[in-house]
mmCIF file of the C-alpha atoms, coordinates in Angstrom:
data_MODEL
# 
_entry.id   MODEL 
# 
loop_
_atom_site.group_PDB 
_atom_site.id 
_atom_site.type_symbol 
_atom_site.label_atom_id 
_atom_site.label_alt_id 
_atom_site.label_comp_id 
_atom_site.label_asym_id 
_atom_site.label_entity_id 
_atom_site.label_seq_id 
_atom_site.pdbx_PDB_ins_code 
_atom_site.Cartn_x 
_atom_site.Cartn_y 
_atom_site.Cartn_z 
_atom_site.occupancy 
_atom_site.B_iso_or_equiv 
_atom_site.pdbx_formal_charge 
_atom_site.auth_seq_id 
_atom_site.auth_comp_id 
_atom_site.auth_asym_id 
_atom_site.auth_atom_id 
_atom_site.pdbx_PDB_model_num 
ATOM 1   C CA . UNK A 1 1   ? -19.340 17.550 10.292  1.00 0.00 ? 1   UNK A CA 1 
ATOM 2   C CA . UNK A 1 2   ? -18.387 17.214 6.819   1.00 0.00 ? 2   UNK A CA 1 
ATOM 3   C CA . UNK A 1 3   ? -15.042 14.848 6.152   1.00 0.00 ? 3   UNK A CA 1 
ATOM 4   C CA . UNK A 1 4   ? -13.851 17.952 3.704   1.00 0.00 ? 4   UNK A CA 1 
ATOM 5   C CA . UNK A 1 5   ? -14.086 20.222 6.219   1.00 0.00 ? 5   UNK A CA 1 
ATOM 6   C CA . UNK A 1 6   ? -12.728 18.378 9.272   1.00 0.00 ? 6   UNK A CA 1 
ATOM 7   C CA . UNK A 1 7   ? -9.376  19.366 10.083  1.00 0.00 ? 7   UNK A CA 1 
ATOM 8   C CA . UNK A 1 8   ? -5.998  17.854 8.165   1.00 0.00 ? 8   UNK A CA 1 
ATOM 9   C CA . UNK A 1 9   ? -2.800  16.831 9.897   1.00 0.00 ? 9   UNK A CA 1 
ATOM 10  C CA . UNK A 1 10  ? -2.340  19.969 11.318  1.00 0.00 ? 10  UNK A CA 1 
ATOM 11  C CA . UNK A 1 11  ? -6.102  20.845 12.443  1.00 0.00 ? 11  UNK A CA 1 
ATOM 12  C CA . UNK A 1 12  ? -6.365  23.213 9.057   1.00 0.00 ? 12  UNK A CA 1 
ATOM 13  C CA . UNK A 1 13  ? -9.659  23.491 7.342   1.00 0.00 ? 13  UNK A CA 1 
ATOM 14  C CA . UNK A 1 14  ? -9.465  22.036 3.605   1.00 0.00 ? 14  UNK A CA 1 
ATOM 15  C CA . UNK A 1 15  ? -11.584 24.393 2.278   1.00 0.00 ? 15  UNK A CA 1 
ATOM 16  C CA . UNK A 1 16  ? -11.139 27.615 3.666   1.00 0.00 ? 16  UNK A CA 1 
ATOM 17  C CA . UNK A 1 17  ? -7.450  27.298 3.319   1.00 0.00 ? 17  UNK A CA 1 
ATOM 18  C CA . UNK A 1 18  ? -7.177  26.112 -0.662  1.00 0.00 ? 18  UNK A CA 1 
ATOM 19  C CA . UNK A 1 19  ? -5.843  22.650 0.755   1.00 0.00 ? 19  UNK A CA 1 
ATOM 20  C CA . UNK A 1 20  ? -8.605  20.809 -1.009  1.00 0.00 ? 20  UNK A CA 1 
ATOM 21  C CA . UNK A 1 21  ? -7.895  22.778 -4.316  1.00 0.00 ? 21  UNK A CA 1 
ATOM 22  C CA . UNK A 1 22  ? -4.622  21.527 -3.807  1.00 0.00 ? 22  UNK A CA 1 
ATOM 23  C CA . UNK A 1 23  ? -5.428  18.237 -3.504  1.00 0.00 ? 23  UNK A CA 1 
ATOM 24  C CA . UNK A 1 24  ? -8.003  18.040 -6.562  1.00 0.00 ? 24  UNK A CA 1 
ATOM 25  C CA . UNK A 1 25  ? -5.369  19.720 -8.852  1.00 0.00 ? 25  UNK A CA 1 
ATOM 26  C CA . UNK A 1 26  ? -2.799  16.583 -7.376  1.00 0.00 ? 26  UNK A CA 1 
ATOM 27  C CA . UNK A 1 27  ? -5.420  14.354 -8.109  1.00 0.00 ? 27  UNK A CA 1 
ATOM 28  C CA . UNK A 1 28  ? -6.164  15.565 -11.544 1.00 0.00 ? 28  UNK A CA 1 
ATOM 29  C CA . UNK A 1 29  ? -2.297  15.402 -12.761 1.00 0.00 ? 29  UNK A CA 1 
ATOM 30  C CA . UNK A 1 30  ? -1.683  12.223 -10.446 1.00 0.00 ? 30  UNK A CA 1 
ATOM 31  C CA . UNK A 1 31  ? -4.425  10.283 -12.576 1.00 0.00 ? 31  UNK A CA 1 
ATOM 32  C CA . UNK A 1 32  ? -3.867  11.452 -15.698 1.00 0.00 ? 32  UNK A CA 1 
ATOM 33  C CA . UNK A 1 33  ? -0.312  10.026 -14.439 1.00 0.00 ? 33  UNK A CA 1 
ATOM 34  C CA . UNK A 1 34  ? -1.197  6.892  -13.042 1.00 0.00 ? 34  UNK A CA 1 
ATOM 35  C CA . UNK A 1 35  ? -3.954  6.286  -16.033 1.00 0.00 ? 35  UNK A CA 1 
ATOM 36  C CA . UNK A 1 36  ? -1.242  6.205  -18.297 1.00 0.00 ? 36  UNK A CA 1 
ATOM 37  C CA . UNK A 1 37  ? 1.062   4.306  -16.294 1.00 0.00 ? 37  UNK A CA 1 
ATOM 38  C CA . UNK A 1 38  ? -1.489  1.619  -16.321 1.00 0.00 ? 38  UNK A CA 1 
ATOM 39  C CA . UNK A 1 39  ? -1.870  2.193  -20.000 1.00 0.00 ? 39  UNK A CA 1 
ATOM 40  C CA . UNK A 1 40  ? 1.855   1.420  -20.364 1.00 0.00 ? 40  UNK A CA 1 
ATOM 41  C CA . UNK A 1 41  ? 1.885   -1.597 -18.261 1.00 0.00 ? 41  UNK A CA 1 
ATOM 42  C CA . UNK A 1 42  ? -0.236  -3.326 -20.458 1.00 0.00 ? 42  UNK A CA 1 
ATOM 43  C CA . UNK A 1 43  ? 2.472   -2.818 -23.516 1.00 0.00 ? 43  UNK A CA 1 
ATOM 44  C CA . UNK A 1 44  ? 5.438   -3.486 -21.867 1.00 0.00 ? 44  UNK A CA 1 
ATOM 45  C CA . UNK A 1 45  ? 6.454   -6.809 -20.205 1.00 0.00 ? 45  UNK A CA 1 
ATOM 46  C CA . UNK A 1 46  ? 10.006  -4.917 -19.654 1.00 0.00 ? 46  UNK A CA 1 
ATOM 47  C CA . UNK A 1 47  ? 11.140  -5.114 -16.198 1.00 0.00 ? 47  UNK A CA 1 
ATOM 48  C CA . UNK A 1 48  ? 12.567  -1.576 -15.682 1.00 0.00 ? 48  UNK A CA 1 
ATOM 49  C CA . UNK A 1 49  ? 9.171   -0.290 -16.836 1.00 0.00 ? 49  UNK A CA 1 
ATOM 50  C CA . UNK A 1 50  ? 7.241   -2.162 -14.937 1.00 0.00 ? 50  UNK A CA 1 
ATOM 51  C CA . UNK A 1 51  ? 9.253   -0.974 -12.357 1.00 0.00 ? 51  UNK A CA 1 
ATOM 52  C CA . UNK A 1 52  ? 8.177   2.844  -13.115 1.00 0.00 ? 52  UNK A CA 1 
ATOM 53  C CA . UNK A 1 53  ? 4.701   2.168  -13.562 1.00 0.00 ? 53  UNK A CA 1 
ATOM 54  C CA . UNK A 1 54  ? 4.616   0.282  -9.735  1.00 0.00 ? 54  UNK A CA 1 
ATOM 55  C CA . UNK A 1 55  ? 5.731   3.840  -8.896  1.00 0.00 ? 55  UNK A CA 1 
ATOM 56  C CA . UNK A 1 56  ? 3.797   5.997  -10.817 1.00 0.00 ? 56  UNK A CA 1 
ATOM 57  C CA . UNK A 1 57  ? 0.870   3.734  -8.895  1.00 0.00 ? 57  UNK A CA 1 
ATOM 58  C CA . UNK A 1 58  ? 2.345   3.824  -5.639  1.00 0.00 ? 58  UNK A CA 1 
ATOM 59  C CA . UNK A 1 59  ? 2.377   7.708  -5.784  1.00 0.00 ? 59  UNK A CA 1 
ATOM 60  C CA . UNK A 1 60  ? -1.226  7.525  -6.711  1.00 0.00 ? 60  UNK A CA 1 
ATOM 61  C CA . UNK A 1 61  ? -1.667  5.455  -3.280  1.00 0.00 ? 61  UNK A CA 1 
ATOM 62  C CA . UNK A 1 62  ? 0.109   7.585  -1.104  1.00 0.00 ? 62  UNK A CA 1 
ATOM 63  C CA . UNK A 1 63  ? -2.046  10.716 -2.532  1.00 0.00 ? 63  UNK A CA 1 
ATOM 64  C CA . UNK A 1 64  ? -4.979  8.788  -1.640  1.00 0.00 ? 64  UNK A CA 1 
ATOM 65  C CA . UNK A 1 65  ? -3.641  7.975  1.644   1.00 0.00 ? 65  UNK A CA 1 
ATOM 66  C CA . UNK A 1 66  ? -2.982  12.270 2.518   1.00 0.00 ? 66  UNK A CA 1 
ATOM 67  C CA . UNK A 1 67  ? -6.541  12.794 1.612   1.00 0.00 ? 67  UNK A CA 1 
ATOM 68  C CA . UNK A 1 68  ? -7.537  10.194 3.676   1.00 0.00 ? 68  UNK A CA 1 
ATOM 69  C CA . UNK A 1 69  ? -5.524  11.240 6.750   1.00 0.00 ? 69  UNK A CA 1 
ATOM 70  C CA . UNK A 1 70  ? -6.500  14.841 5.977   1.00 0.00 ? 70  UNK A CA 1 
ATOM 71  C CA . UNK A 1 71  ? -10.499 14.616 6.204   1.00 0.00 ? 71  UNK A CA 1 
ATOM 72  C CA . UNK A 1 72  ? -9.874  11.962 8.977   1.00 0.00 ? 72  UNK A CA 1 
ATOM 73  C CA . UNK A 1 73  ? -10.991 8.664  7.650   1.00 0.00 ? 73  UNK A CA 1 
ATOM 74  C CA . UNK A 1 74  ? -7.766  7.046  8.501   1.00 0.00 ? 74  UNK A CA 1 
ATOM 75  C CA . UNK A 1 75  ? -5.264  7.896  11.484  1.00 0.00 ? 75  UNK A CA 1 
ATOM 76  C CA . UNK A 1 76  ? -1.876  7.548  10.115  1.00 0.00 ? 76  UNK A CA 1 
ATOM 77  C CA . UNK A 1 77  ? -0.645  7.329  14.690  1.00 0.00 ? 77  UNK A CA 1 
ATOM 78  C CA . UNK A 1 78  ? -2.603  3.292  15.080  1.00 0.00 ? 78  UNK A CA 1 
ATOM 79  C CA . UNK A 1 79  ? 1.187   2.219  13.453  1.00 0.00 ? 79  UNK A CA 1 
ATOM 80  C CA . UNK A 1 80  ? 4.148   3.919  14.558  1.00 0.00 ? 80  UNK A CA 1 
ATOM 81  C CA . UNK A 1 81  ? 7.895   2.786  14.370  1.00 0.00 ? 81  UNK A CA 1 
ATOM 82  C CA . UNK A 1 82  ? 10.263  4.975  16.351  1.00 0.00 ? 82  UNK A CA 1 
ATOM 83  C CA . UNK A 1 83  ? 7.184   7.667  17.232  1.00 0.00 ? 83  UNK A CA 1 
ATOM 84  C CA . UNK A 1 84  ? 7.028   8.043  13.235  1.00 0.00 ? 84  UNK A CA 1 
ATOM 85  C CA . UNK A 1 85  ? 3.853   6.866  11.764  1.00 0.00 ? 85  UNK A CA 1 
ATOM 86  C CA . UNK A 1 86  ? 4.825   3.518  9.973   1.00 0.00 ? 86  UNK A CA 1 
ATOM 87  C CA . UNK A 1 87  ? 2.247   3.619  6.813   1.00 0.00 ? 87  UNK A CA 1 
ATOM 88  C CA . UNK A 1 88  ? 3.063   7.306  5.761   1.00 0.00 ? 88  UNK A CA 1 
ATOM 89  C CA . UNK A 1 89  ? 6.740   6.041  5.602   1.00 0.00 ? 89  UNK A CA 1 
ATOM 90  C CA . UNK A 1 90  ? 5.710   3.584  3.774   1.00 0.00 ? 90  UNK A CA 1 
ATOM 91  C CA . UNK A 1 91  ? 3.744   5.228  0.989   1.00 0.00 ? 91  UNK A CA 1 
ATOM 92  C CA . UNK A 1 92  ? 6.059   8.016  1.040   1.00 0.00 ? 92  UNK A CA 1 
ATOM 93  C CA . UNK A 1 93  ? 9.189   5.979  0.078   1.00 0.00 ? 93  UNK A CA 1 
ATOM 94  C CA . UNK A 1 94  ? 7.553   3.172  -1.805  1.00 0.00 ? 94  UNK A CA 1 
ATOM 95  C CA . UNK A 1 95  ? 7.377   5.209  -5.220  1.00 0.00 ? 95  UNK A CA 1 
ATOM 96  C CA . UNK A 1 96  ? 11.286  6.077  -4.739  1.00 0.00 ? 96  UNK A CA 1 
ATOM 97  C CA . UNK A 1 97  ? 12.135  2.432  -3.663  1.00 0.00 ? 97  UNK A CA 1 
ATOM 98  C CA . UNK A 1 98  ? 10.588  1.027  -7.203  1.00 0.00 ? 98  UNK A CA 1 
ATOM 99  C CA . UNK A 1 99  ? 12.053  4.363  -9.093  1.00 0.00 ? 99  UNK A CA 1 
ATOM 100 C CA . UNK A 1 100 ? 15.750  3.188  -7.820  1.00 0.00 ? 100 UNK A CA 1 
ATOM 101 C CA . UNK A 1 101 ? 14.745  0.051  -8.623  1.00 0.00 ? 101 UNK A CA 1 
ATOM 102 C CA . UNK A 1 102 ? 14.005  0.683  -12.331 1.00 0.00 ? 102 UNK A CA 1 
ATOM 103 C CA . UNK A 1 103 ? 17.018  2.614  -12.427 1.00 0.00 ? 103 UNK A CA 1 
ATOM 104 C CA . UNK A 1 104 ? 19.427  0.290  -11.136 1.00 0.00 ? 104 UNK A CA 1 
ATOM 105 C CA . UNK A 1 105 ? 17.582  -2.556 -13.871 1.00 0.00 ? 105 UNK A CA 1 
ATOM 106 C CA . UNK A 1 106 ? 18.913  0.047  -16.383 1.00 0.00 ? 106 UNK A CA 1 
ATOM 107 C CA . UNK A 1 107 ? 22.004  0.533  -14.878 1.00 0.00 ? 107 UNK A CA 1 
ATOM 108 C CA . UNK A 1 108 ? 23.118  -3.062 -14.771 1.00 0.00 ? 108 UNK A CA 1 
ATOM 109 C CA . UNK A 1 109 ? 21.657  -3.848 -18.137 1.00 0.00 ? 109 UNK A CA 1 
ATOM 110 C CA . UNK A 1 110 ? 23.340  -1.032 -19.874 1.00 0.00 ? 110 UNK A CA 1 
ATOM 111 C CA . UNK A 1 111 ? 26.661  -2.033 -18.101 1.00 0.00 ? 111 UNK A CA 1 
ATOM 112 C CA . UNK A 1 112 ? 26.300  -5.697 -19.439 1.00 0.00 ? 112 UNK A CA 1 
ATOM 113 C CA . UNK A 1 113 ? 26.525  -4.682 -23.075 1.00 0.00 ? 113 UNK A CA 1 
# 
């Protein structure tokens, strides 16, 4: 069977129910996002940026990481932690954990001044 249309999480078809439209429209926005992030890494050596842009990436990863549970090429149960899968946890707080991170950088050095 084709990975596309193999069911997602909850045994949906991608295609016949505009899931994979979805998806190529996150993808689209997400890498235009994440290109630029990268972009802006390069230029910056500030710490609170760098910060943002291990987000921005990180939110790339966990997009990657639907699709792949989605058409079935990973199985986001093989790790669980309190019957929760342990890897979509993961990705799906790792881009706010570096956010507040950046934030609280900003926070601190604005309060220093």
């Amino acid at each position: 069977m084709h990975p596309l249309r193999a069911g997602g999480r909850n045994g949906e078809s991608l295609l016949s129910t505009g899931i994979f439209i979805w998806l190529v429209s996150r993808f689209a926005v997400a890498g235009i996002m994440t290109f630029l992030a990268i972009i802006l890494w390069s230029r910056t050596r500030d710490v609170a940026w760098m910060l943002i842009v291990i987000g921005v990436v990180a939110s790339y990863a966990d997009l990657l990481f639907d699709l792949f549970v989605r058409t079935g090429l990973l199985d986001e149960n093989r790790l669980v932690f309190f019957g929760l899968p342990l890897v979509q946890m993961l990705f799906s707080n790792l881009t706010y954990l570096f956010l507040s991170a950046a934030f609280i950088v900003m926070i601190l050095r604005k309060s220093r001044h």
